[in-house]
C-alpha positions as CSV (number, residue, x, y, z in Angstrom):
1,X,-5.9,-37.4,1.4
2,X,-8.4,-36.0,-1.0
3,X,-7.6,-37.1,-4.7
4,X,-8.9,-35.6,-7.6
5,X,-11.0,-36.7,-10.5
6,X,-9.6,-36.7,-14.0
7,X,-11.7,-39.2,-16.1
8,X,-12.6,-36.7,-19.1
9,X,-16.2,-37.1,-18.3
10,X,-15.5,-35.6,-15.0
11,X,-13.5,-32.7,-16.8
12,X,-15.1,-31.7,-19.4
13,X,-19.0,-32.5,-18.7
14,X,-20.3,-30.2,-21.6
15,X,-18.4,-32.5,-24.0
16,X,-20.2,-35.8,-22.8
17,X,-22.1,-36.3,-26.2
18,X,-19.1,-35.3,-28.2
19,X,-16.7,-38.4,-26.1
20,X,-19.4,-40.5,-26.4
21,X,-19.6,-39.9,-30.2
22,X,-16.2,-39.6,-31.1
23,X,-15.0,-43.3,-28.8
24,X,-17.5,-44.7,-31.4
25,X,-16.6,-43.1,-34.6
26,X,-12.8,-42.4,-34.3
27,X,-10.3,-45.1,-34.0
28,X,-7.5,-42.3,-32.9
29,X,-10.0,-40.3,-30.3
30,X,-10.7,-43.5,-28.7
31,X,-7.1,-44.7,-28.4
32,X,-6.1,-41.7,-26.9
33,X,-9.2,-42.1,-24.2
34,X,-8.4,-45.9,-23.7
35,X,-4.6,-44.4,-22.3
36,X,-5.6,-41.6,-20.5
37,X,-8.0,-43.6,-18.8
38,X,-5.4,-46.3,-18.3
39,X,-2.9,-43.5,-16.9
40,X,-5.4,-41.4,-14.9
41,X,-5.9,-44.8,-13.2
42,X,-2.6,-45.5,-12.7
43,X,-1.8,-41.7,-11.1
44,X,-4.7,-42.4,-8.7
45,X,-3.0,-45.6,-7.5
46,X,0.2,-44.1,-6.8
47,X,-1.4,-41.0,-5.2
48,X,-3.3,-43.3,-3.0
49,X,0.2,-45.3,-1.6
50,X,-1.7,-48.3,-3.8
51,X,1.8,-48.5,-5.2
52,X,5.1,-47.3,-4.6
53,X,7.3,-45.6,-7.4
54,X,9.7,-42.6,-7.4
55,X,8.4,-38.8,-7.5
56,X,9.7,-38.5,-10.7
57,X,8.0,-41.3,-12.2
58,X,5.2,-40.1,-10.5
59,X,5.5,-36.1,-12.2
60,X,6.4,-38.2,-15.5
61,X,2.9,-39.8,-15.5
62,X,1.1,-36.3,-15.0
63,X,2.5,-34.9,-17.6
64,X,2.0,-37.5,-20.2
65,X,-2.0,-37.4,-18.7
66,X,-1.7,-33.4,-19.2
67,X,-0.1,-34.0,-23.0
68,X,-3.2,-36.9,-23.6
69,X,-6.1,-33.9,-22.2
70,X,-4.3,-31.4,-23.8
71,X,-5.0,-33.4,-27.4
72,X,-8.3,-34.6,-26.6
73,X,-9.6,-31.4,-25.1
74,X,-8.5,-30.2,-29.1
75,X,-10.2,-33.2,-30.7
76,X,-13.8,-32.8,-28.5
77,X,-13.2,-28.6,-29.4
78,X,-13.0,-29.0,-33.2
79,X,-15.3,-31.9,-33.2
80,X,-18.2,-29.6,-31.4
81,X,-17.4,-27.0,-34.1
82,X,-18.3,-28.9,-36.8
C-alpha cells in the first residue's frame, strides 16, 4: 500500500525558506510544526497496520492534520507577503 507524504516540507516546497525561518523565529509557528509533524507521523503508522485503532480515530487524526496545514499554510502565506 502506497502512503503519502505530508511533512510540510514535502507539501509546500516553495515555502522551504519561509518553515525554516519561521521554526526559528516564532514560538507559535513552530509549535504548530512540532504537532503536525508528531500527528502526520502518527497517521502514517496507523496507515501502515504499525498500529491498530478504530477508523474513526483514524478520520479524527486527519482532520486535526488538515486543521494544523490549513493554519500553517496561512502563517508560511502571510509570512512570504511581508
Amino acid at each position: 500500500m502506497f502512503i503519502e507524504k505530508h511533512d510540510m516540507h514535502h507539501e509546500f516546497p516553495e515555502f522551504n525558506e519561509e518553515i525554516r525561518e519561521l521554526k526559528m523565529t516564532n514560538a507559535h509557528f513552530s509549535k504548530l510544526f512540532k504537532e503536525y509533524h508528531e500527528l502526520d507521523h502518527e497517521v502514517i503508522r496507523i496507515e501502515e497496520g504499525v498500529e491498530n485503532t478504530t477508523d474513526a480515530y483514524l478520520e479524527k487524526q486527519k482532520l486535526r492534520r488538515l486543521h494544523l496545514k490549513d493554519e500553517l499554510y496561512s502563517m508560511l502565506k502571510a509570512h512570504k507577503e511581508n
